[in-house]
N, C-alpha and C positions, 0 to 999 in steps of 0.2 A: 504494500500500500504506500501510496505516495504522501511523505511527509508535509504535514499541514501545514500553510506558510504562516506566521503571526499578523495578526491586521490589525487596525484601529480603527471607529470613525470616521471618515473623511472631517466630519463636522467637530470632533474634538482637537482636532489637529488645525482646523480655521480660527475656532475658538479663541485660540493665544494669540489672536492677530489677525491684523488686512494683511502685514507685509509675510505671510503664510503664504496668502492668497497668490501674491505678486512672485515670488519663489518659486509656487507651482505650476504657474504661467511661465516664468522664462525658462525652467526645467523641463516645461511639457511631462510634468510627472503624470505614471498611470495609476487608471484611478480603475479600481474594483467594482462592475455594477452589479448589483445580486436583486432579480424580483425576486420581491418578497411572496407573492404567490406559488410561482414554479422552479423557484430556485437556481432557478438558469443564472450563470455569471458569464459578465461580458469583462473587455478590458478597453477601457477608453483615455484617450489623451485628456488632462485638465483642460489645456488650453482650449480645445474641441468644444468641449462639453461646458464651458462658461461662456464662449464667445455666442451659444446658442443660446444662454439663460447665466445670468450672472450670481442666481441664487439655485443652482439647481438642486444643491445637495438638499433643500429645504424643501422644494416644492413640485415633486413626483411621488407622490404615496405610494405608489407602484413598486418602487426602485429605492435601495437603499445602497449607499457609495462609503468604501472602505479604500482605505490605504496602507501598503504593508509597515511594519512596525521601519524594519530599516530605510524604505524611502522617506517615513514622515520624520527620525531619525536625522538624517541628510539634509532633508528639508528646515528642521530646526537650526545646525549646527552653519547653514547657508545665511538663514535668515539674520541669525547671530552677527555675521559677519557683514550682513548690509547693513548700507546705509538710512540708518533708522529716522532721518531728518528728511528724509522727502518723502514726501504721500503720495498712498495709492490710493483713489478714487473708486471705488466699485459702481459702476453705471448703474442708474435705476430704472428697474423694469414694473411691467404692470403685473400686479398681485397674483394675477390669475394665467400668467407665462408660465407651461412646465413644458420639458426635455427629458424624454429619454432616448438610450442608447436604439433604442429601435428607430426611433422619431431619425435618428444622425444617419442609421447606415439604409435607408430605405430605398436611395438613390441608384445602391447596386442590385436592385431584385429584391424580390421574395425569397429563391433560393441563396441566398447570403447567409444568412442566418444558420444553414444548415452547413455548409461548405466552413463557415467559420470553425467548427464544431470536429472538424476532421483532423486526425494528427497526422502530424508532419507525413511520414511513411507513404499515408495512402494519397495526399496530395501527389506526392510524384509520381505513384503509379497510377493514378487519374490522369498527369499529365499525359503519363507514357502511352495508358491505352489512347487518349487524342491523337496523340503522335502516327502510335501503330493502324488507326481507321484512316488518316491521310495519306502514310508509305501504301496500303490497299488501294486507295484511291488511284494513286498516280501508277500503279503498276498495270490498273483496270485499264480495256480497251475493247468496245467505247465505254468514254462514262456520262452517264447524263447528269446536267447541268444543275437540273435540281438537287440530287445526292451531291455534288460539289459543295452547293451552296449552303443547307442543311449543315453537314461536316463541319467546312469552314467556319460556319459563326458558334455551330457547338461548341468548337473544340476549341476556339479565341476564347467564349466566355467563360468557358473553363478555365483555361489558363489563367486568365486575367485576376479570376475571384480569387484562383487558390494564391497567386503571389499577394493580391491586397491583404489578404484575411494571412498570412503565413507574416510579413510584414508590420500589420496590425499586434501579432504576437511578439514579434522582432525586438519592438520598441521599447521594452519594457528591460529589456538585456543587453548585458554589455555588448560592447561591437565587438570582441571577440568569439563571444559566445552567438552573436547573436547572426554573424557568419560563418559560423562551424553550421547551425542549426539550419541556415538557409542553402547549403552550398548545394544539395542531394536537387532541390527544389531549381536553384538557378540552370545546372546541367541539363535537367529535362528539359525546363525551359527553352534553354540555347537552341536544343536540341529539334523540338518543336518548330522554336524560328524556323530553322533552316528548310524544315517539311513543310511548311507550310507556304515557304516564299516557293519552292518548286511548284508546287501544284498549283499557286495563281500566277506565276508569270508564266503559264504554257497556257492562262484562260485572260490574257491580258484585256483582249478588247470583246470580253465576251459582254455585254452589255447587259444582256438578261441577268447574269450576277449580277451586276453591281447596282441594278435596278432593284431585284429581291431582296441584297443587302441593304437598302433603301426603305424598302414596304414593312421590313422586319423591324425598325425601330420602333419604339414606344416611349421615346421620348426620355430615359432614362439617361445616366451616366455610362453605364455601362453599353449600351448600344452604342452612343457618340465613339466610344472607345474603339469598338469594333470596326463600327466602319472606318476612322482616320486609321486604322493598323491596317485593313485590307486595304483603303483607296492608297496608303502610302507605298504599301509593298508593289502596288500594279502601279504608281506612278516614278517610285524610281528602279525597276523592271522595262516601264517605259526610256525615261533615263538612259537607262545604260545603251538600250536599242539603236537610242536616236544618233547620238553621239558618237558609237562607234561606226554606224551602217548608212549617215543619210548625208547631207550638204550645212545641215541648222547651222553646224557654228560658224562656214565661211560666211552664211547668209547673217547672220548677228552684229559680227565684225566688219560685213558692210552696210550695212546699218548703223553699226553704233555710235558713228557722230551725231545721225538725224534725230534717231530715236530715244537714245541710251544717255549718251554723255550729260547731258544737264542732267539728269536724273542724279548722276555721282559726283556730280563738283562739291554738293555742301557736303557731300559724306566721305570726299576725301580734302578735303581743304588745302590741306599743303603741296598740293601737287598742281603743276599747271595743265589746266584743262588740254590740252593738245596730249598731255602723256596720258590721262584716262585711256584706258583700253579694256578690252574683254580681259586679258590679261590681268590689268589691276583689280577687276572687279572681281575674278576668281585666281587664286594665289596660287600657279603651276597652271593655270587656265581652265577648262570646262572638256574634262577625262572623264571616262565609264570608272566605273567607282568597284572598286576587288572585291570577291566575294567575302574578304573576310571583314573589311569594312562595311558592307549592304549587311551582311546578315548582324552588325551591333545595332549598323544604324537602325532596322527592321526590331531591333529587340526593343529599342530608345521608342521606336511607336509605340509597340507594347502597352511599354510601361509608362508612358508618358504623363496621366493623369492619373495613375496610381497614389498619388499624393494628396488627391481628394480624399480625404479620409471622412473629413465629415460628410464627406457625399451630400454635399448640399444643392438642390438640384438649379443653382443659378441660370447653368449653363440654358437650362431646356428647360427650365421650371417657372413657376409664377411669384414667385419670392421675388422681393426688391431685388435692386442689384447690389451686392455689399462687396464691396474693392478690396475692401483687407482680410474676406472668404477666400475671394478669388487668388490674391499674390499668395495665400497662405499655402494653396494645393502646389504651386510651385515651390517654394522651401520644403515644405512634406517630402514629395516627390523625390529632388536631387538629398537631402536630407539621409532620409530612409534607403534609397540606393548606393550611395555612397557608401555611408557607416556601418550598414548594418548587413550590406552585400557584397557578394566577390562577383555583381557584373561588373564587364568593364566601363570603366570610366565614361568611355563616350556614351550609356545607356543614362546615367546619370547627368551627363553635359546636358543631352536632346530633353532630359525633361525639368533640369532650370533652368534651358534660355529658350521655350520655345514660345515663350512673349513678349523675348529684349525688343520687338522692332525698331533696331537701328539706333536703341536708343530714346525715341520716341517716348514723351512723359505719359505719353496713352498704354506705352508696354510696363512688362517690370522683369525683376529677376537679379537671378547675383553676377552676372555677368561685367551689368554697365559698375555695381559698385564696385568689384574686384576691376575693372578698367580704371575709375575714377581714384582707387587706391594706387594703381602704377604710377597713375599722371602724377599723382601727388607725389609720391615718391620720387620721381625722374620727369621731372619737368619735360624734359626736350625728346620723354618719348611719343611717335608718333606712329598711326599705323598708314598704311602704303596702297592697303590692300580690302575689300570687303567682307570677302566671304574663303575663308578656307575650309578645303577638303580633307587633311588633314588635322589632330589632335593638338600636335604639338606649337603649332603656329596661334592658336587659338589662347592657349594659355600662356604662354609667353608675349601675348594681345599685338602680334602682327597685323593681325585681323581683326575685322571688328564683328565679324560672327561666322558660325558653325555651321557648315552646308548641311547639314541635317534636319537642324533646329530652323535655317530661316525653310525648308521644306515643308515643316510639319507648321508652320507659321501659315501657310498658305490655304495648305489640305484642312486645317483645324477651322481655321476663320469660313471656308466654304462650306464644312459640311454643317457647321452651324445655324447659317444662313439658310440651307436648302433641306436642313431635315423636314420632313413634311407634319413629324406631329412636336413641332414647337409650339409652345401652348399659349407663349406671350408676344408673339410677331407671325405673320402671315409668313409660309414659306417661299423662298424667292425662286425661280425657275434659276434653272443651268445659264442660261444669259441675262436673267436680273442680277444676278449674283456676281458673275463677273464683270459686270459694268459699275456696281455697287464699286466692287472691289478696287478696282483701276480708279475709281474717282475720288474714293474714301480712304482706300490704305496706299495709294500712292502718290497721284497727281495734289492732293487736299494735304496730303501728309505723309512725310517718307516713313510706311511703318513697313511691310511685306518686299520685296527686292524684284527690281521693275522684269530682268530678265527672266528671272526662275519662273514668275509671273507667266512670262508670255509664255514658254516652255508648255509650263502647266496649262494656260491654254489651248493650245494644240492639242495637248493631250486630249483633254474636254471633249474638243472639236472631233477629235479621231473618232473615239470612245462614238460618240453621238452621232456620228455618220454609219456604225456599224449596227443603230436600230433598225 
């Protein structure tokens, strides 16, 4: 039998203080939720779980919130140590506000709850059988497009729940530990990727998927997820196609004084506009991208809004819009993969900057601050370059973003736009949506990157021609 951990309270541990309160927020300490009816315990982030109700532990009769003796423990000996002369404010809410942990993850499903519930082990051999129903799939000849389509979103949502909810457990354990626990889960994972990017780039412009993957949303978090992983893997599939097999990039770089260049003068400043080139705008220029880079980049879809932890359905849902929800799921996100995983690094890059646009005070991310810390630091550093395809240029801020992330910047902003069950905006067609796009996120304001842009329109355009 598994040794009983010691808890206390939630509430006897706030008790001795607001600056309790303020501790467990900047620790993101987890907080134990047990209904009191069926006994079921969940584990939820403080942070999470106040920013929904600033008095929660008070006011869910439902739900009773415990914390383990040695976090509240930690949490004292922190609090000790702050600065006790500045105040924290606890925001006031209406009486009759309550939150629970169900209310938070509703956003990924109804089967969430149960998937949550699964140890470790059988999560990877869930992944694995997905895995193994795709390698059958692509060995099948013929296969019909339905059975494709079915698979594919099965076997993403699966994937998906078991790393949030596997993650979700993550957070509560050291980073070493808490990558030992995950590594079994990341390998299937990888593993997955790689089967899955096969079977849709041999169905690239099959239309009728990507329309089913369309029909099949219901507006959740989790559906948005799925389609930006499959529309990304068939659009840099596409990618790799064009670039190595057609004419696009002579035709770009003739163009790109008429079209292109004003577009990059303010985003490279120090350069004189005559040197702008395709060139500077992609760092070694616009190359088909290695398999081993597509399939991190493909895992960065993934996982990219994994970080939504509160699943709070801004995205698709009828809630306000709340900014500091939103930048949240990107800290989460690169957060929780970074420290607590052994993906690589770029899987974590693509999902804290895949809202930098360019900088733009309408994006966010840790990107522009880790840039804003070099400036400060070295004055006379500058970048040269926009968009690199490589890792290392990226952090050493040659560039001023990540061919991956400004990708999923583009795929992410459209399928939002064009989900058809958004419940708080009318859905825009395939050419409302890119006319939006070109006037709002680039010509109005340099957020999304004018060429990748057009890329991806053709894409569009191909896809659409093969109705």
């Amino acid at each position: 039998m598994a040794e009983k951990i010691p808890v206390i309270l939630l509430q006897k541990g706030i008790a001795t203080g607001d600056s309790y309160i303020k501790v467990c927020i900047q620790e993101n300490a987890p907080v134990i939720c047990e209904n009191k009816d069926t006994g079921v315990k969940k584990r939820m982030p403080f942070k999470i779980m106040f920013e929904h109700n600033s008095r929660f532990w008070l006011q869910n009769k439902t739900w009773e919130y415990y914390i383990e003796i040695n976090e509240h423990e930690r949490i004292l000996e922190l609090v000790s140590e702050s600065d006790s002369d500045q105040e924290f404010v606890i925001p006031e809410i209406s009486s009759d506000e309550s939150t629970s942990p169900d209310d938070i993850i509703k956003g990924f499903g109804q089967d969430y709850e149960t998937i949550a519930a699964i140890a470790e082990p059988e999560r990877i051999l869930l992944i694995t059988d997905g895995n193994d129903r795709l390698e059958k799939l692509i060995e099948k000849k013929p296969r019909e497009e339905d059975e494709i389509t079915e698979a594919l979103v099965d076997t993403v949502q699966i994937t998906m729940l078991h790393n949030h909810a596997s993650l979700m457990n993550a957070m509560s354990l050291s980073n070493d530990e808490a990558k030992k626990q995950t590594q079994g889960l990341v390998e299937s994972t990888r593993q997955f990727v790689k089967t899955s990017s096969q079977l849709l780039s041999a169905n690239i412009f099959n239309d009728d998927l990507m329309k089913t993957l369309v029909s099949k949303s219901n507006g959740t978090i989790i559906q948005h997820m799925i389609r930006v992983y499959l529309n990304g893997l068939a659009f840099l599939s596409y990618y790799n196609k064009t670039v190595s097999s057609s004419s696009m990039i002579n035709k770009l770089r003739a163009s790109f004084s008429s079209r292109y260049r004003k577009f990059y003068e303010s985003l490279l400043p120090n350069l004189e506009p005559d040197d702008i080139s395709l060139e500077r705008v992609f760092l070694g220029g616009m190359r088909a991208i290695p398999d081993g880079d597509f399939y991190n980049w493909a895992t960065g879809f993934l996982m990219h809004d994994l970080g939504k932890a509160a699943a709070v359905e801004y995205h698709e849902g009828e809630d306000a819009y709340n900014r500091d929800i939103v930048i949240e799921h990107v800290k989460l996100g690169y957060d929780s993969i970074i420290n607590k995983t052994n993906y690589p690094r770029e899987v974590g890059l693509i999902a804290g900057y895949h809202h930098e646009y360019y900088g733009n005070p309408g994006g966010y991310g840790y990107y522009r601050t880790y840039l804003e810390q070099v400036k400060k630091n070295n004055p006379k550093s500058v970048q040269n370059y926009c968009i690199a395809l490589e890792l290392e240029p990226v952090i050493e801020c040659e560039a001023l973003a990540f061919f991956p992330a400004k990708v999923l910047e583009i795929i992410d902003v459209f399928d939002s736009v064009t989900d058809p069950s958004r419940k708080y905006r009318k859905a825009m067609t395939t050419k409302e949506a890119l006319e939006m796009m070109l006037k709002e996120f680039i010509i109005k304001e340099q957020k999304i990157d004018l060429v990748l842009f057009d890329v991806f329109a053709r894409f569009v355009s191909e896809m659409t021609l093969h109705q």
